[in-house]
N, C-alpha and C positions, 0 to 999 in steps of 0.2 A: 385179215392180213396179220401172219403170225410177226414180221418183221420188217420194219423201215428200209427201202433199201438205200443199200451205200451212195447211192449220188443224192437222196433227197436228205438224206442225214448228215451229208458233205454240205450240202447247200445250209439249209438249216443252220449250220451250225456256224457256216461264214456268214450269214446274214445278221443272226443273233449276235454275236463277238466283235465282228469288227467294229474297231473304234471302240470299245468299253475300256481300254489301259494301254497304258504303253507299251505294253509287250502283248500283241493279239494271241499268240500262243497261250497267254496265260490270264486266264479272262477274271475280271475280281468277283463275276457272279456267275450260277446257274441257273437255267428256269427249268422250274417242272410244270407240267401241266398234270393232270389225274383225272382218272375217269373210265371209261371201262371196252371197251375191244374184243366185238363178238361176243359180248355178254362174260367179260372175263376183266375182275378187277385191275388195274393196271396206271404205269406211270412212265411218262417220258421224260427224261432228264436231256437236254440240249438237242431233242429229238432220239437219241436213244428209249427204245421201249424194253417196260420191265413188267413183267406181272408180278402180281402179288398172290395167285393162287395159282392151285395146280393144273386146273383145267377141268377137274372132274364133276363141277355144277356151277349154275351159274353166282356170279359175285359183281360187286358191283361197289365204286368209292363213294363218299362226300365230301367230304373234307381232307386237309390235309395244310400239317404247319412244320416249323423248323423249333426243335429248342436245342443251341448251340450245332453240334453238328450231327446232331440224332432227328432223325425223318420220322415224322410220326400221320398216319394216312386210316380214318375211321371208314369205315366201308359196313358192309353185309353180304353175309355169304346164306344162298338156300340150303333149308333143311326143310325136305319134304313140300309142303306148301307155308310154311314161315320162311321169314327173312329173320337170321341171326346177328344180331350187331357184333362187331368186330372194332378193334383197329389193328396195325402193321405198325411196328417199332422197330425201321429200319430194314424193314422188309420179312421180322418174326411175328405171326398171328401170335394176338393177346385176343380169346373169347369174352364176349362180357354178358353171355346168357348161355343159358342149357338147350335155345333153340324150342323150349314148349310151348312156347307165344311168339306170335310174329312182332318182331320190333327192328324200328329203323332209325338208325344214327343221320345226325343233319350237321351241327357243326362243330368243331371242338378246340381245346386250346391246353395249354401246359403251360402249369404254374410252378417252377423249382420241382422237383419231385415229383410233382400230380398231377394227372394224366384225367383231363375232365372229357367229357365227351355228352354231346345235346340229343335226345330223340325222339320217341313216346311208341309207347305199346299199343297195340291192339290185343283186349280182354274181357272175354265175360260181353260183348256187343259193345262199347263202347273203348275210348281211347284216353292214353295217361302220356300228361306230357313229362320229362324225365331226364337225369344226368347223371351221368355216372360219375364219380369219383373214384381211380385206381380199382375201376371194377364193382363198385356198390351204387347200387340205384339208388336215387334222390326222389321221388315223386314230386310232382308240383301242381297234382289236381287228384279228386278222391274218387272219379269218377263218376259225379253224376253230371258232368260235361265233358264232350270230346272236347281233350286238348292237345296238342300238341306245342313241343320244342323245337325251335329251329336254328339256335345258334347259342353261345355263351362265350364270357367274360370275365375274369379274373381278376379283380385287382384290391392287392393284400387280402384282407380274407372275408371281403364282397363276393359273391360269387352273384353275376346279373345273368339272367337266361331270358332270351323273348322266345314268341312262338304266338299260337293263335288259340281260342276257343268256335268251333263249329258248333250253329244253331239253327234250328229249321229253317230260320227267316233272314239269318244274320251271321258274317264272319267277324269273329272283336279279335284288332290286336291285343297280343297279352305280355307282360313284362310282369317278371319277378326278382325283388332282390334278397340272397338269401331265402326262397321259401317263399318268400311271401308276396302278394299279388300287390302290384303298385299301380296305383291308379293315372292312365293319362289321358289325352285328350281323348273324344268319343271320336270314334273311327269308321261309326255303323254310317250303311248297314254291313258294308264290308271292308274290312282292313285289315291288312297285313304287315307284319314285321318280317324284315327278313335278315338284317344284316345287324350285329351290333361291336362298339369300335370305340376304343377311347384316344384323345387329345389330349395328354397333360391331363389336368380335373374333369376334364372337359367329357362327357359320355354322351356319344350319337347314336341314335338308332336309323336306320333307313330301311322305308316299306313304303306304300302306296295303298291309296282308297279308292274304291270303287261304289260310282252313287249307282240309285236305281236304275237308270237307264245306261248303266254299262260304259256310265266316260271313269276313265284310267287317272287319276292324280297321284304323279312322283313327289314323296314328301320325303324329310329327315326331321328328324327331332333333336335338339342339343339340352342337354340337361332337362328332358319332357318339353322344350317348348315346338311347338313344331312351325317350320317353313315348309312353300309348298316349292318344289321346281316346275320349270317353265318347259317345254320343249321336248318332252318324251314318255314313256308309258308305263314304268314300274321302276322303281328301283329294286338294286340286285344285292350291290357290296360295295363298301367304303374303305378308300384307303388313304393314308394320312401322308406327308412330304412336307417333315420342317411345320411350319404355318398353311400349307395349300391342303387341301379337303377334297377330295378326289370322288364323286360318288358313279356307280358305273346302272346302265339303264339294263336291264336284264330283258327287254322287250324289243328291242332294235339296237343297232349298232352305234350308239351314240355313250358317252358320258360327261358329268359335270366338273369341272374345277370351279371350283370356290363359288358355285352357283351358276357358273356360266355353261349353257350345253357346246359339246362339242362332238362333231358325227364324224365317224370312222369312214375310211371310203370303202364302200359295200357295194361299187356295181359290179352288177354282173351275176353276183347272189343274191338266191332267191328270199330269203329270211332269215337276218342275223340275231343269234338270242346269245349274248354275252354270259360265259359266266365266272370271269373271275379278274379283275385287276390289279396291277402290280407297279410300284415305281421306285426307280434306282435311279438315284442322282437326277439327270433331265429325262431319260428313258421312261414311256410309261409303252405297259406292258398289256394287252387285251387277249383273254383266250375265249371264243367263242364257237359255238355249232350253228352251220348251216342249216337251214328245218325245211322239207319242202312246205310252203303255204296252205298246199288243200288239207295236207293231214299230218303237219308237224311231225313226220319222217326224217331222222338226222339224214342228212347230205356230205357231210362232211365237217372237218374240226378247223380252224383255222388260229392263226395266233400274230397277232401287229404289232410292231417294235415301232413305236412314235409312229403314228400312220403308214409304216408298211406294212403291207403282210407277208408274210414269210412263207413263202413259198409253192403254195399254200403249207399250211404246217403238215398236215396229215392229207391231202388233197381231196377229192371226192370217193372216200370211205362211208357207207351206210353202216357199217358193222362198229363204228369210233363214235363215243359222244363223251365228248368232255363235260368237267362237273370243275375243275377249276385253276388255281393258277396261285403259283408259290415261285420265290424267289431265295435262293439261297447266295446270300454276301459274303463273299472272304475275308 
């Protein structure tokens, strides 16, 4: 689907607006959502679609944030059989490797001036977890373990990254600050970080552990201590509203406020896998893919303003899978 058509982008875009300001015409936010369309990097603003490359190999998003009114969107594009890390600053490709190793960007963030971005290499048989700063790689493991990065965090000149280490027997979450490996609770034999998010002083991580027989535990951590949640299967991504603690389940179509679950209405689809949420004023905002169940085949992209859905956002497209969800406030 090279383009939206005019009534589903009519619709979309009265469903999303109405009621956000006094004057509907002129709405005080916009949503994107990101992620990739027919195997082609890409971004929808109010359901308008945008690509971010030309068409001529495949590409693909991760992440993507706002600093002031510059759109910044990390992705990968193919060279040959690597994945080249990238990001879009406002829709111009910044390269952030030569493509002679495959590496893949995961989350990123902008600090005044500096354009960070989370990923890790594939080198030499094993994996380096990694950040770039304005283009320079940061290492965070020397490689005699697979690591990887899967997000990062700024604040003053903290720079926090989680991610994981892979072990024949065992997945360990991993947090580092500045460089260096910080020790938190034990997480084996498998656990994961996936999201991390600051409150005021306050620094959460959200990921989930998996025991030996394959039960699912949704935790967060606050300042390393961790809580477990009740009522779903992984966490995904946290997002913060004033005092409320927002964290979203990346495994079914449910998320938490302030510890409490709370499930999206998903009938009628087959398997909702969230991946990105958003809240402006009482609006919260859900972007998620439909998966078919026997083999986790996107189905379609879907996107809920306070428990509606919207139209479906993208309807039943196989060729759309979303990777997340951004808000831009005027």
């Amino acid at each position: 689907m090279k383009a939206l058509s005019v009534l589903l982008v009519s619709v979309f875009a009265s469903l999303v607006f109405s009621g956000c300001g006094e004057d509907d015409a002129s709405p005080k936010y916009d949503v994107y959502v990101y992620g990739m369309n027919n195997q082609q990097a890409a971004y929808w603003k109010n359901g308008d679609l945008h690509y971010l490359t030309d068409g001529t190999k495949p590409s693909t998003t991760s992440s993507a944030v706002f600093s002031g009114s510059d759109f910044y969107v990390a992705g990968m594009e193919a060279i040959g059989q690597n994945w080249n890390p990238v990001y879009w600053k406002n829709g111009v490709k910044v390269p952030l490797s030569d493509g002679s190793t495959s590496e893949h960007t995961w989350g990123m963030t902008v600090s005044g001036p500096d354009v960070y971005v989370a990923g890790f290499e594939f080198r030499d048989g094993t994996m380096f977890a990694k950040y770039w700063k304005n283009g320079t790689a940061n290492y965070l493991n020397d490689g005699t373990a697979m690591c990887r990065a899967f997000d990062i965090l700024v604040i003053g000149n903290d720079v926090h990254v989680i991610g994981l280490e892979t072990k024949p027997d065992s997945v360990i979450a991993r947090y580092w600050k500045n460089g260096v490996l910080v020790k938190m609770p034990p997480t084996t034999p498998y656990g994961y970080f996936m999201d991390i998010g600051a409150s005021g002083e306050d620094i959460y991580i959200v990921g989930y552990t998996v025991s030996e027989n394959g039960q699912h535990q949704p935790k967060y951590w606050k300042n390393g201590i961790e809580t477990a949640l009740t009522g779903g299967a992984r966490t995904a991504a946290i997002e913060f509203s004033g005092s409320d603690v927002y964290i979203l389940d990346g495994g079914w179509g449910r998320y938490w406020k302030n510890g409490e679950p709370h499930s999206l209405p998903v009938e009628g689809l087959d398997h909702v896998a969230p991946v990105g949420i958003a809240v402006v004023g009482n609006e919260i905002f859900v972007a998620a893919n439909n998966l078919r169940s026997s083999n986790n085949e996107t189905l379609g992209a879907y996107l809920w303003r306070s428990d509606v859905a919207q139209a479906p956002f993208l309807g039943n497209n196989p060729g759309v899978e979303l990777k997340g969800l951004v808000i831009r406030v005027h």
